[in-house]
C-alpha positions, 0 to 999 in steps of 0.5 A: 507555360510548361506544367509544374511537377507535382507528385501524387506521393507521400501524404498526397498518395492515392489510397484505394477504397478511400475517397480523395480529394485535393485542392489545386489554387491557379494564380497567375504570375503576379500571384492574382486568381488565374482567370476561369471563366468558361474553364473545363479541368481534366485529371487522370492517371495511368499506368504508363504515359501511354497506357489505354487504361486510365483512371480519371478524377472529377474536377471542378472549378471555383472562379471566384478562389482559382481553386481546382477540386480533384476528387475520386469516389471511394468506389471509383479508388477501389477499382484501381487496378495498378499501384504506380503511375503517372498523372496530369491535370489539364485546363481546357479554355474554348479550343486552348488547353493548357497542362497545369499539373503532371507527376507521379502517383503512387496507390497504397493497396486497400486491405480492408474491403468492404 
């Protein structure tokens, strides 16, 4: 299953200093919770596809709703150091790893720094 596109832009835009959360429901092609049972999920961004530097998301996984939370502290948006890029999120299930999600991201540059 190739990944959908899903672009971290407009009102889903990253904001630096700001905590940020999204929520991500797995349904499988019937429309029923995707099986995530033993799942481990990962998202990060970069700069480029292949830059050494990334920025990576805590994600945690409700089995029962088939929802992926992918959150970033404010701290942890405050120290991005780039203002566009890419990002993906991957399920990682025994030795399979399937990416779920990959796009573009936007981070809208924190005046206020406390």
């Amino acid at each position: 299953m190739p990944a959908g596109t899903f672009n971290l832009t407009g009102q889903y835009r990253v904001e630096q200093g700001a905590t940020y959360t999204l929520e991500i429901t797995v349904t499988d092609s019937a429309g029923a919770v995707y099986d995530m049972s033993g799942a481990t999920a990962a998202a990060k961004i970069r700069e480029t596809k292949s830059s050494v530097t990334s920025f990576a998301f805590t994600c945690t996984i409700n089995t029962g709703t088939g929802v992926i939370t992918v959150t970033m502290a404010a701290t942890d948006t405050a120290a991005i150091t780039i203002t566009s890029g890419f990002w993906d999120l991957e399920l990682t299930q025994g030795s399979t790893v399937t990416r779920l999600l990959e796009g573009t991201v936007v981070v809208s540059q924190e005046v206020t720094k406390t």
